[in-house]
N, C-alpha and C positions, 0 to 999 in steps of 0.2 A: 720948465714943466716937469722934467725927467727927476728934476733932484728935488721937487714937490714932492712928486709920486714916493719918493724911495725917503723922503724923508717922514711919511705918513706910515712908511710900512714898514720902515724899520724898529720900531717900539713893538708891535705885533708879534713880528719875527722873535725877537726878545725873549716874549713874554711865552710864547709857545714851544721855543726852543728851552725854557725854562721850566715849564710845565714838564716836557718832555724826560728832558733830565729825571725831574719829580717820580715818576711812573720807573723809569726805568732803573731809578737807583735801588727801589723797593726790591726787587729781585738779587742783589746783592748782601745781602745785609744780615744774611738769616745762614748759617753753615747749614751743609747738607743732611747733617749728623740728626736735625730736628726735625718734631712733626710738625702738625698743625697744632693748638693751643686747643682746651677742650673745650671754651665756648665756642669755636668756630664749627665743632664738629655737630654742635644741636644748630647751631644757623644755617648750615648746610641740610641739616634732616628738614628743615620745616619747609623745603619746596618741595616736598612729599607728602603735607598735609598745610594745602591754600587755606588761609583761615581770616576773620579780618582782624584777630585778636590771639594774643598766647598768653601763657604765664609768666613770661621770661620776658617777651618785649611785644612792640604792638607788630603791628603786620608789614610795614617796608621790607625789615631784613630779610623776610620772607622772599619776597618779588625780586630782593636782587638773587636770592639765593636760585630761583627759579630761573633768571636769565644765567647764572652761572651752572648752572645743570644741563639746559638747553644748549650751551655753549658746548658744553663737555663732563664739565666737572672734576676738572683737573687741577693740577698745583696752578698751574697759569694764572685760569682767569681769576680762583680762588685770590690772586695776590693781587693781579689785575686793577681791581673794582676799587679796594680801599687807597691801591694808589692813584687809581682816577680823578675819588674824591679828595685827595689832598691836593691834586695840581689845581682843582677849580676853587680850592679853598685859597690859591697864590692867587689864582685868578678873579676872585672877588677885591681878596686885597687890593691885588693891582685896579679894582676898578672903584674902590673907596678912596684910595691917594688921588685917581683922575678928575673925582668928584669933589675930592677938596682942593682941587686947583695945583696939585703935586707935580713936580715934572719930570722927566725920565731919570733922574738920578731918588728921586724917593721913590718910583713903581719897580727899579730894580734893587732897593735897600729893602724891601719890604716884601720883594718876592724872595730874597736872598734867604730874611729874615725867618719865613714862614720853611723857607727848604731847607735850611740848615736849623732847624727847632725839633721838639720833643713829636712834633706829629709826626715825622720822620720814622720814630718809631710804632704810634699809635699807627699810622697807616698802613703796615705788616701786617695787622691781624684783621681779619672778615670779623670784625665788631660793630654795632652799630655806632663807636664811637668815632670814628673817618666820616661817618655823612652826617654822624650830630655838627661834628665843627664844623663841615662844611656848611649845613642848614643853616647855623647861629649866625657866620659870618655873612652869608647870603641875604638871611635877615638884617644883619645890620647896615647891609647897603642899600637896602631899601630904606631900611628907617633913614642911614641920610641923604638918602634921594628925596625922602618925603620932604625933611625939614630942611632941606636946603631949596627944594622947588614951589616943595606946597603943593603939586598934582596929587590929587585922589589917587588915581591909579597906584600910586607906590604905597598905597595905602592898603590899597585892595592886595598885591600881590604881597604887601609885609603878611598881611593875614594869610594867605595861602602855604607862602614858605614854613610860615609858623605851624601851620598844621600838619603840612609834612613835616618836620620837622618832631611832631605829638606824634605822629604817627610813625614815627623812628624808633623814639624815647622818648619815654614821660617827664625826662629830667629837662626838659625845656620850659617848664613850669617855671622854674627857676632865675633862668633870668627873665622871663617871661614877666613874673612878678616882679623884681628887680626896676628892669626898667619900667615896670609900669608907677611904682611909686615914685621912682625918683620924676617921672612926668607930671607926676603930681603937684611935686612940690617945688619943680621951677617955671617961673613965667612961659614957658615955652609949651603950658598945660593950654592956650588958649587954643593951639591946633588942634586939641583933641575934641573941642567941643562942634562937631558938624556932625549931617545925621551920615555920612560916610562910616562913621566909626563902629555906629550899627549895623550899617551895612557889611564891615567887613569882618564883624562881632558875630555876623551871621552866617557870611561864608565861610570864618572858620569852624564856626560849632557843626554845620551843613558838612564838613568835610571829614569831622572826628569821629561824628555820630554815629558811622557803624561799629567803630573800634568801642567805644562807649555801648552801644546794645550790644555787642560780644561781649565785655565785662561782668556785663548785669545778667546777662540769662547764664553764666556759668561762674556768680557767684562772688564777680569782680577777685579774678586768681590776685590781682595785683600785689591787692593788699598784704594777700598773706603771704605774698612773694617779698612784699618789703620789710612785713615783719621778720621772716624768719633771717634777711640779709641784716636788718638790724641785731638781730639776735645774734648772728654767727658771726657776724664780719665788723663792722661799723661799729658794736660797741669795742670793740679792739685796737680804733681809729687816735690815735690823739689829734688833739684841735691844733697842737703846737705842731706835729706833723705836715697839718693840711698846709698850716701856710708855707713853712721849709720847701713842701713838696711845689707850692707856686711861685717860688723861687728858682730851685731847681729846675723844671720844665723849660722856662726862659730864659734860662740865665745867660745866656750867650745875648740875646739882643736887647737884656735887660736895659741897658741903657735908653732903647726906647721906647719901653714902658714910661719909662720913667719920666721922658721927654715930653711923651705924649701928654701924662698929666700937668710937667711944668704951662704945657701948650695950651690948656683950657684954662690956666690964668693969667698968661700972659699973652697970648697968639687974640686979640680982637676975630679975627674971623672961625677961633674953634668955639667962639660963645654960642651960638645955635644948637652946640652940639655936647655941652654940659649933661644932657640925659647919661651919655656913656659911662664919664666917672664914677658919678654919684649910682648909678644902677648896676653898673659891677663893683661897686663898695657894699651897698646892699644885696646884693646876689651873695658875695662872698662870705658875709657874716652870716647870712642864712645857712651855705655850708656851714661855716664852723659850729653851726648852733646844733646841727644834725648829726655833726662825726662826722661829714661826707670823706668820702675817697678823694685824691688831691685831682685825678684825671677828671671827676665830677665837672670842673671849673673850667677845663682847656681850652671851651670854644670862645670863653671870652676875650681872648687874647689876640689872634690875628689880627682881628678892627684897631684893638688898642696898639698896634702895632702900626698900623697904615697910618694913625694919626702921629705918632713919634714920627716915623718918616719923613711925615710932609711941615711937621715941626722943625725939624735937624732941616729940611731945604731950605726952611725960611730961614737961616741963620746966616749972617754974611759967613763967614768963616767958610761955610761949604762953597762958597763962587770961587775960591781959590780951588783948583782943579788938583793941585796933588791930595787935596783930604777927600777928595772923594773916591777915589780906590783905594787909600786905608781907609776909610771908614767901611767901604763893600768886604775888603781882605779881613780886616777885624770879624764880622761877624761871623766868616768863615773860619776863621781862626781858633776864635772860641768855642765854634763847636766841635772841635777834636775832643777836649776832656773826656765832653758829653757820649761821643761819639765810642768813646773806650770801655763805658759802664751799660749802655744802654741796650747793646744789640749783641745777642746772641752769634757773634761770626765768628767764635773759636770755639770747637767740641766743650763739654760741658765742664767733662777732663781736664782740658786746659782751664777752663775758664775757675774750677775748683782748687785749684792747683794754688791761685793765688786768689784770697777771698779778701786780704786787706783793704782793697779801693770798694771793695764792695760794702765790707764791713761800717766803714768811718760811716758814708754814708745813710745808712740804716738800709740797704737793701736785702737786705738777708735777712731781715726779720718778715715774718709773714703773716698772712690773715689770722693765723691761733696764737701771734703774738711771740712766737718763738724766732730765733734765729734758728738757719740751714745754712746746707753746705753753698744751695746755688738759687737765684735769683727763683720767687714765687714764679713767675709769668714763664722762665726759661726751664725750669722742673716741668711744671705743665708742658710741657712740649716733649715730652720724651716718656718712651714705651708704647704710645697707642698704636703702634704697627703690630709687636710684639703679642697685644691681647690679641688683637684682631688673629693676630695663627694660630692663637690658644684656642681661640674660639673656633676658628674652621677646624684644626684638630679635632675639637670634640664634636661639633655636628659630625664628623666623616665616622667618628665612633657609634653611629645609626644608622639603621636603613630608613625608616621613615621620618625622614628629614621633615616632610611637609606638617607632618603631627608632630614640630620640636620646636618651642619656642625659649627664644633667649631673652634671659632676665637680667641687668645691671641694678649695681647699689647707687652709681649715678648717673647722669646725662651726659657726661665725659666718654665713659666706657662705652654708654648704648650707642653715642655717636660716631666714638670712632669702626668700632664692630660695622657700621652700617655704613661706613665710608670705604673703610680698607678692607671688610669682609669679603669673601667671594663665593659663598655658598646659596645668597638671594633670599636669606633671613634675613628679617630685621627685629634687630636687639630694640628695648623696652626697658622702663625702668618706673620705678615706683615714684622719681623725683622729678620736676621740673615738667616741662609740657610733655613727655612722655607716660606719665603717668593717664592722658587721654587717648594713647595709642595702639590699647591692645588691645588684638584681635579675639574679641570676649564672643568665646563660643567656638572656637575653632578646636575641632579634635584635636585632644590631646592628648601626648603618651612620654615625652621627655622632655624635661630642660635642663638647658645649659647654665646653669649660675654664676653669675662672676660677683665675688664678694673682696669689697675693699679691704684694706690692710687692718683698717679701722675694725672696722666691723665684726673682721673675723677675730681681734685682739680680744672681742666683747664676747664672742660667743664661736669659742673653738671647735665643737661636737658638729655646730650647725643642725641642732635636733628637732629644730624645726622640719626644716628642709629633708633630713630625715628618716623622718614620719610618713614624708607622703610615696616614698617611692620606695622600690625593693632593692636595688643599688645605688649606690653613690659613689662615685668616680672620680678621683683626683684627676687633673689632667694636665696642670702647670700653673707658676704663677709667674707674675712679672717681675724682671730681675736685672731691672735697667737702675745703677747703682743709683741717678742723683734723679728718678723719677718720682712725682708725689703718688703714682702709682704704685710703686712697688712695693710688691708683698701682695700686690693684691691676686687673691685666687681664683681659678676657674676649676668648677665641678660637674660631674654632669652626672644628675638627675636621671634615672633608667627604670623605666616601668613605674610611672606612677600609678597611685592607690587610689582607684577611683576617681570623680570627678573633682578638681580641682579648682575649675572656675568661679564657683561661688564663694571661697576664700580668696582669690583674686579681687572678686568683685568686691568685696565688704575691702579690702586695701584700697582696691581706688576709690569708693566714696568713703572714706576715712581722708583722704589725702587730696581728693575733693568738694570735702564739704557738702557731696549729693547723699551719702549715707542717712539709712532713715532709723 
């Protein structure tokens, strides 16, 4: 009875002690030298304005960013939360291998697989992309809960996950579609035909629907949000990239990808579950057809991973017991390379010092299509401390702070100022969801400016800015050498010239589309 018990709870043990690991490696990973990355610093701001919609993403990130404020809102739980959701993303794994009949050597191949992978690093950062993969994978163990059982109910909760999941990011659409054609078009479309499917067509619309009436009474931001990232970013994407880059993300457990597809043609029992293939083949091409980013793709892969797994079980070869800690060591193994390009754990210095491993790879090339000295995502992380004293500097350059508001060129700057600041302003900015955050009508008598490198390149006088005040005040700029910040200035605006606000206001319905 004793060695029942401990044999029921030793897989558990396993899988939580592995999770654990998960959460707690994220804290390691990152050298002290770095900040936070600048989308984490407007994810952070928006549990300062509950909304069920933004222009940046839909409302989740929000609510965790509000349990992380509540908490403290400190480095901690900041890094906490995304490593949360990567051990429940091992943890789904682990419970797709147990549904396909998998046995403790594929639930720890596959949790290995997922902990020693590229989410490793996606998990570092407070992005909505740590709960998209988790959502995608959650979902897909429902979906093969559904088609392996046939219960409604997995039906109902695939629809749930999925709207949380809408309600993360919009980019769920995608395999969304994906798998829905490829259901289309194999014999396994007879499931879809019960009125359950409306039923849960309903609880998911029932669930998005306030995210969807935020869009529409403010003009649906999304759109314009995706046009201008196609504009700036995406056309700069190559299609030959995207797939390299879903190479590279995997590459250490690529073998069982790979497996997992031999497995839906030759495994009899992964036939039920052909929708996977064929709807992430379709998912992916739909990337390519759009420029997507390569991270776009990542959530599809976990699942595809569970099914390798329990592929490689079924294989005699694995019952011979010495390949199955090489085959565990292997995937460990393989991800050292990964492990030396990916994560920011030497100053930036060092890591500039030698750009060749980064080079070969095309890491050094960035969003405007240029190579740099140091990784896009690892630049971003360096200087936002530095504004932030720029900017208390020049508030403490006033007495009437309360009558001072701070203006960024981005969402970067506004967010970190509001993070690291300590003066109890909060910075604004003409871009991203800040552009609905100013306090329109509050006396005014100075601002603080912070204008990018960019910017200022375009217009050195700043003769706008100007105009409207009777001093203008240099006060530093940033001088963090491999920052994508730097250069960028702060100035502070002293004694402005009359009222202000209604030139404000015509910017934000120009950049709102409420302009009449």
């Amino acid at each position: 009875m004793m060695d029942e018990k401990r044999n029921i709870k030793s897989p558990a043990l396993i899988l939580f002690s592995l999770m654990a690991v998960k959460i707690a490696a994220q804290y390691f990973l990152i050298h002290p030298s770095f900040d936070l990355q600048r989308d984490e610093y407007l994810h952070l701001d928006l549990a300062n304005h509950p909304a069920w919609g933004y222009m940046s993403v839909p409302p989740v990130t929000s609510w965790i960013a509000m349990a992380i404020k509540f908490l403290g809102n400190d480095m901690f739980w900041v890094k906490f939360f995304p490593a949360l959701f990567g051990a429940f993303t091992m943890f789904f794994c682990w419970k797709i291998v147990e549904e396909l009949g998998g046995r403790l050597f594929a639930k720890v191949l596959v949790a290995l697989a997922v902990l020693f992978s590229v989410l490793l690093r996606i998990n570092t950062l407070f992005q909505p992309n740590s709960f998209e993969i988790l959502a995608w994978t959650a979902a897909f163990y429902f979906l093969v809960r559904y088609l392996h059982r046939g219960t409604v109910v997995n039906l109902y909760v695939l629809a749930f996950v999925f709207a949380i999941a809408f309600l993360n990011k919009y980019n769920v659409m995608f395999p969304m579609a994906g798998i829905g054609l490829a259901w289309l078009m194999l014999p396994e479309r007879r499931l879809l035909w019960t009125p359950h499917l409306a039923g849960a067509a309903i609880l998911f619309l029932l669930l998005i629907a306030p995210n969807i009436y935020w869009q529409y009474t403010h003009g649906i931001p999304f759109v314009k949000h995706m046009r201008e990232l196609a504009d700036s970013q995406l056309v700069n994407m190559e299609r030959s990239n995207f797939i390299k880059e879903q190479v590279l993300f995997f590459m250490h457990p690529l073998f069982l990808s790979v497996l997992a597809i031999i497995g839906f043609f030759r495994l009899k029992s992964f036939s039920p579950y052909r929708v996977f293939p064929l709807g992430i083949l379709i998912t992916l091409g739909i990337y390519i057809w759009f420029h997507a980013k390569g991270y776009y793709a990542a959530g599809l892969y976990p699942a595809l991973l569970a099914f390798g797994a329990v592929y490689l079980d079924h294989r005699t070869y694995t019952r011979n017991r010495i390949w199955r800690p090489v085959t565990l060591l292997l995937v460990v193994a393989l991800f050292i390379p990964f492990l030396l390009i990916a994560f920011p754990y030497a100053s930036a210095e060092t890591m500039a010092a030698s750009p060749e491993k980064y080079r070969r790879l095309g890491l050094l090339r960035w969003e405007d299509g240029k190579e740099h000295a140091l990784q896009q995502d690892f630049a971003d992380m360096l200087g936002w401390r530095e504004m932030a004293y720029l900017t208390d500097s020049a508030v403490s350059l006033v007495k009437e702070k309360d009558q001072t508001l701070i203006i960024a060129d981005n969402y970067g700057e506004a967010g970190a100022v509001n993070y690291h600041g300590t003066t109890g302003l909060r910075a604004v900015s003409f871009n991203a969801d800040y552009v609905y955050w100013f306090p329109v009508g509050k006396p005014l008598k100075h601002i603080v400016r912070i204008v990018s490198a960019s910017n200022f390149r375009k217009d050195p006088e700043l003769k706008d800015e100007r105009s409207f005040c009777d001093t203008m005040i240099f006060v530093g700029e940033v001088s963090s050498t491999y920052a994508i910040e730097k250069g960028t200035k702060l100035f502070l605006m002293k004694n402005l010239k009359g009222d202000v606000w209604p030139v404000i206001e015509k910017e934000i319905g120009e950049k709102t589309g409420s302009s009449k």
